[in-house]
Residue, then its C-alpha position, 0 to 999 in steps of 0.5 A: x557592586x561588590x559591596x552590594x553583594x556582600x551585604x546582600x549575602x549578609x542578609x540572607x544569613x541572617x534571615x534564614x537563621x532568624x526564620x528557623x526560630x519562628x514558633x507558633x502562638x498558643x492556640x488555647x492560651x488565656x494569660x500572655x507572660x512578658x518580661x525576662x528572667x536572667x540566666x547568668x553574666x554571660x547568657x544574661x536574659x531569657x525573655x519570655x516574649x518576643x515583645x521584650x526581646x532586646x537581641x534578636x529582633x530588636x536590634x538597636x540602631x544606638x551606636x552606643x547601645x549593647x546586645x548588637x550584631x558586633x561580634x562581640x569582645x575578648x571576653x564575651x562572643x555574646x555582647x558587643x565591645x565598646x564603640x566604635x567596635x560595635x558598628x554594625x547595626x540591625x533593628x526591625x520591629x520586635x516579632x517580625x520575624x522571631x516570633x515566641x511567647x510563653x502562655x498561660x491557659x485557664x487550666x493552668x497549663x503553660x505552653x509557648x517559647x521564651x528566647x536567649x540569645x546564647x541558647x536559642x528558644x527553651x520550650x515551655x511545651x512538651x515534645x518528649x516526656x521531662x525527666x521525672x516522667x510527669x510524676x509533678x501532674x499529681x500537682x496541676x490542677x488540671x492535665x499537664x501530659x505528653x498528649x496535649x504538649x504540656x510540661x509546666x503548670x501553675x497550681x493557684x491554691x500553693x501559688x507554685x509552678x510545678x514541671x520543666x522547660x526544655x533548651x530546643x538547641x542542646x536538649x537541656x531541661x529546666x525544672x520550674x519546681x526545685x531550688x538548690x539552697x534553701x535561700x532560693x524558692x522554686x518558681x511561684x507566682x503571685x495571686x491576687x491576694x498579696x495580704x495573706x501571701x508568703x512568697x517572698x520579696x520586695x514590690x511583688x504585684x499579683x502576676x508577678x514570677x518570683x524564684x529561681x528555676x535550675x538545669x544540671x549547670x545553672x540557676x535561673x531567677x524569675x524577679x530580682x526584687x525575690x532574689x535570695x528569698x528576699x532578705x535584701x531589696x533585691x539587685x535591680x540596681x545592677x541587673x532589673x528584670x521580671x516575668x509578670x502576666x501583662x494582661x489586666x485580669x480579676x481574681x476575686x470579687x466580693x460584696x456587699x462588704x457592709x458589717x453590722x459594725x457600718x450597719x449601725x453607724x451608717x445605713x443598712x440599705x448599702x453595698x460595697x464592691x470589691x475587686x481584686x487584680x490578679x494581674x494588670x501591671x506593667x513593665x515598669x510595675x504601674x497598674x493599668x485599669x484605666x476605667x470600669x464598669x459594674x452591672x448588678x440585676x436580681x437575676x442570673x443575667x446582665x440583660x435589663x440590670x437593676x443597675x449599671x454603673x457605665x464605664x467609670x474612669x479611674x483606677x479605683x478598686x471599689x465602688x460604693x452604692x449609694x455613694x458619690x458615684x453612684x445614685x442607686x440604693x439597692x432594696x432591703x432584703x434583695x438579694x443580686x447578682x452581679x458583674x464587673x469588667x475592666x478598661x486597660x491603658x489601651x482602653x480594651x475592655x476585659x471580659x465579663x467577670x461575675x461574683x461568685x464564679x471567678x475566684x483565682x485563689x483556691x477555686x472556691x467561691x467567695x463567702x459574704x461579708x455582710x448581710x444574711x446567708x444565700x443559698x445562691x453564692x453567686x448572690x449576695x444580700x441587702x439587710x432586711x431593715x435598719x439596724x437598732x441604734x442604742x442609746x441611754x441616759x442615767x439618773x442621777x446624772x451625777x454618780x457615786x460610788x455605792x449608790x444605786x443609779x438608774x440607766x433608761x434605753x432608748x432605741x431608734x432606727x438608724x435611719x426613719x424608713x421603715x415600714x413602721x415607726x418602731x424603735x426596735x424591730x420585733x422582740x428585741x434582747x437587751x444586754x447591759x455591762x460594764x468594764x468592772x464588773x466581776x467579783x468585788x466589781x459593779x453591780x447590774x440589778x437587771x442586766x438583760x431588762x430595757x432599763x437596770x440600776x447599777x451600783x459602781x463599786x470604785x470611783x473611777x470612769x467605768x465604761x457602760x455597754x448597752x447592746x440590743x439584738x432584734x428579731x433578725x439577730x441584728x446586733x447595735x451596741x453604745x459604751x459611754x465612759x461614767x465617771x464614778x466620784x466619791x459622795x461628799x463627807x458630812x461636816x458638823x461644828x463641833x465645840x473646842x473644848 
């Protein structure tokens, strides 16, 4: 019985120390950050999500394992000594009941509490003004102030985070937006376009914290594939942590991605849809769409589409119509809206994300790739018809050099549906060059005339181009390489004298 009691009384203590750290979820939140960040070798992590907490609730029932209840070692209170030292054990399922997260919202305000087991909660909302008096608002791309709690923001256009996080325990702030060498970048976050992104590191994913954070004592790093700005791989190796966006998000879309250089080669009647994350990696970094489905109309509105893809499998990042999975061809000339949601490894479908209106980079609207201008930028448009296909033959089909040869167009859609059997549409321009021509070079008699004469100035191959431009200012070229001989010498008998 007296062992019953004391374990009792143990459990009590516990739990009310546990309960005085419960916080509530963010209300307008619209981005969940998971993961963790390291503090130093004795705070170790601060998690940004009680669903990653290895200390608190999630107290292992490993014998072997750290981070328990144990009271600690000589040269650590914080972590447990080595077996059988480490014996006392507790675990519960994570966010029972020390229950924190830290939030990203669509104006780009973060809110919520992340979690250390030596500092207790640090406050990503703002209970009293931070020490800069909000002069870093000037940043956000919306209202970051003391009315509606806030204290840090993220700015998509500079990627960077701007403002503080505050330790509830001893009142200490956390500024997000200053470094203290110049080998360590402020706190960002990865978008969407990782092509053209400067922030440093080694398998940064879109979603993804990088830099370091500081108080008046320490610093704190967001990723270890940044650490030091990247110059070496990073020190997951010794100690693996990252703050990410764990929700599967899209931050830009863009169609129909079909160039006149395609246009020419292929089919115009095409369009390619684009999408790119802007979040949707895991813990262990795998990306997790796991289907998705795409709805194209000529109208403002996902009713009746003139096309639905369904729910597709897999984990591509385009689709193609017409192409293997996908029998519609959309109409010459027709201009479409269109919108696309994603499955995730739980197979929860994302929102609805529409062209032209999401776009996480800049807030601007995305600009066509193909096709003509539209005054609506949540359209894109079908060329109006096929493209010129060019080709041309020469006579005599043996060339010399310095003698005349002749080069006759020919012209043909690149596909047979057209209204009308014509081989250019409309009055069509024509250009003719050659990679020699200049001073002393080759000569083009009538170099804007459906067929011309040149006359090549050195015997050598010398590349013709042929380009023609229809009434639509679509534009086809054909280069053929032409190998220029020397004319054979006249021979004689002559009498040996």
């Amino acid at each position: 019985m007296i062992k019953e009691r004391k374990i009792t009384i143990i459990f009590s203590v516990i739990f009310i120390t546990v309960v005085f750290f419960i916080v509530k979820n963010a209300s307008a939140a619209t981005s969940t950050i998971r993961g963790k960040v390291w503090i130093n070798d004795q705070s170790q992590y601060m998690y940004m999500s009680c669903e990653d907490d290895v200390t608190g609730d999630r107290l292992s029932d490993d014998i072997t394992a750290t981070h328990n209840l144990c009271g600690g070692n000589a040269a650590n209170g914080y972590v447990c000594d080595t077996p059988p030292n480490n014996a006392f054990h507790l675990y519960s399922a994570p966010c029972s009941s020390l229950v924190h997260h830290v939030y990203l919202d669509g104006n780009g305000n973060f809110s919520g509490s992340a979690w250390n087991y030596a500092k207790g909660l640090i406050n990503f909302y703002a209970t009293s003004s931070p020490p800069d008096a909000y002069a870093f608002n000037a940043n956000c791309p919306g209202t970051c102030n003391l009315g509606n709690n806030c204290s840090a923001c993220y700015n998509a256009t500079t990627q960077k985070i701007y403002g503080w996080a505050r330790v509830v325990g001893d009142g200490t702030w956390l500024r997000l937006d200053s470094a203290t060498t110049a080998t360590r970048t402020p706190v960002a976050l990865q978008n969407w376009n990782t092509a053209t992104s400067t922030l440093p590191g080694h398998n940064i994913h879109p979603g993804d914290l990088i830099g370091y954070a500081t108080t008046t004592s320490e610093t704190l790093s967001f990723n270890c594939e940044s650490e030091w700005n990247g110059v070496s791989t990073g020190n997951c190796g010794a100690r693996d942590y990252r703050a990410y966006i764990s929700e599967l998000q899209i931050g830009h879309l863009s169609a129909p991605n079909w160039s006149y250089a395609e246009a020419c080669s292929s089919v115009a009647q095409k369009v390619v849809f684009k999408w790119y994350a802007k979040s949707g990696w895991d813990a262990a970094g795998t990306y997790t769409q796991t289907a998705y489905q795409i709805i194209a109309n000529t109208v403002n509105s996902t009713s009746t589409p003139a096309f639905n893809s369904g729910k597709v499998s897999g984990a591509a990042v385009q689709y193609t119509c017409p192409g293997p999975l996908c029998s519609w061809t959309p109409s010459y000339g027709g201009t479409y809206y269109w919108w696309i949601r994603l499955w995730d490894a739980n197979d929860q479908p994302t929102p609805w994300y529409q062209y032209g209106v999401v776009d996480d980079h800049n807030g601007s609207q995305d600009e066509l790739t193909g096709g003509d201008p539209v005054a609506d930028s949540r359209t894109f448009k079908v060329y109006d018809h096929e493209f010129p296909n060019p080709f041309f033959t020469w006579d005599p089909t043996d060339v010399i050099v310095g003698t005349s040869t002749r080069f006759v167009s020919n012209y043909a859609p690149s596909s047979p549906v057209l209204p009308l059997p014509m081989s250019c549409y409309g009055a069509c321009s024509y250009l003719w060059t050659t990679n020699n021509m200049g001073v002393g070079g080759d000569y083009i008699s009538n170099p804007t005339a459906a067929t011309t004469t040149i006359i090549f100035s050195h015997a050598t191959s010398s590349v013709v181009t042929f380009r023609v431009t229809d009434s639509f200012n679509y534009v086809c070229s054909k280069e053929t390489a032409i190998t220029v001989n020397y004319g054979l010498p006249i021979w004689r008998e002559v009498r040996a004298w």
